[in-house]
Legacy VTK file of the C-alpha trace (Angstrom):
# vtk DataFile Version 3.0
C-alpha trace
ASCII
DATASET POLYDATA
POINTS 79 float
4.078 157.913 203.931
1.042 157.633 206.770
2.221 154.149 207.741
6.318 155.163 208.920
5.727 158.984 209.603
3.024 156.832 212.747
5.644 154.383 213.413
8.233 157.355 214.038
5.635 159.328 215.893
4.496 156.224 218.091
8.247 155.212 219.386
8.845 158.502 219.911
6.052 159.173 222.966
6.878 158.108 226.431
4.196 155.809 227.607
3.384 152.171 226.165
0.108 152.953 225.640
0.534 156.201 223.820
2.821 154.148 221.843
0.176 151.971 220.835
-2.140 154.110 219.651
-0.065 155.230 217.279
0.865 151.766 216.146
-3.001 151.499 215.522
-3.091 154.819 213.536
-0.241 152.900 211.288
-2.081 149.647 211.001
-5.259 151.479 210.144
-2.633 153.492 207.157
-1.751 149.836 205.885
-5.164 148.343 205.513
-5.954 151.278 203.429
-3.327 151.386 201.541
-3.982 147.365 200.845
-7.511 148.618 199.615
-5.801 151.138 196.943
-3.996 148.505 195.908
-6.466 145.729 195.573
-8.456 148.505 193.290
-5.447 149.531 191.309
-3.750 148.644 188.239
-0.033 149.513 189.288
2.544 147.481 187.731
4.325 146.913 190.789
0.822 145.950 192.425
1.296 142.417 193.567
4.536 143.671 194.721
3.571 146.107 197.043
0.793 144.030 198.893
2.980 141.181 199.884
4.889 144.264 201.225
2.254 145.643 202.766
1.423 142.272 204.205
4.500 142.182 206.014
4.362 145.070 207.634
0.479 144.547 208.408
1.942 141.196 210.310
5.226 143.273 211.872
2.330 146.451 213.112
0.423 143.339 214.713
3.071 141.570 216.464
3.855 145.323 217.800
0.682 145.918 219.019
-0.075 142.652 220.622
3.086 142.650 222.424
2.371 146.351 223.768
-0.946 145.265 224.518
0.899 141.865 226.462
3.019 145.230 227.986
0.542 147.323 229.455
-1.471 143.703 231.161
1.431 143.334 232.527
2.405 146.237 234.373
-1.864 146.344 235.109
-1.078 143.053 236.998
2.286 144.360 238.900
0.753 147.394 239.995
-2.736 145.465 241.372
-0.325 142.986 243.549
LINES 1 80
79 0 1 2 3 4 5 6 7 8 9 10 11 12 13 14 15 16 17 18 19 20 21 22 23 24 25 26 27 28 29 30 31 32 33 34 35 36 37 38 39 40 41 42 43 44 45 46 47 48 49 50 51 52 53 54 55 56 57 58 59 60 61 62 63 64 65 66 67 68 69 70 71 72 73 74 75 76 77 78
């Protein structure tokens, strides 16, 4: 429930990098969850960490592009 309820909280603040952080918090919720899994005999195990690497690659692709975001504006303000 940590990795949406950050997602939600993330796209709901004003600023880019605000936004970000959050999107951290949320990647930082998926790797441990990946760990809980990797230790875990759940039947739907395999399942649920080619899930969670999805949305580990989705939280990075995210990230990177709020990171490409905030460079940008950095580089539009300095001109």
């Amino acid at each position: 429930a940590s990795i949406p309820a950050n997602i939600a909280e993330g796209y709901s603040r004003g600023t880019t990098p605000e936004r970000r952080k959050f999107l951290e918090y949320a990647l930082g919720s998926a790797r441990e969850c990946v760990v809980w899994y990797e230790t875990s005999e759940h039947p739907d195990r395999a399942e649920r960490l080619e899930r969670l690497t999805s949305i580990r690659r989705l939280l990075l692709t995210m990230i990177r592009t709020a990171r490409a975001s905030v460079k940008a504006d950095q580089m539009r303000f300095q001109k």
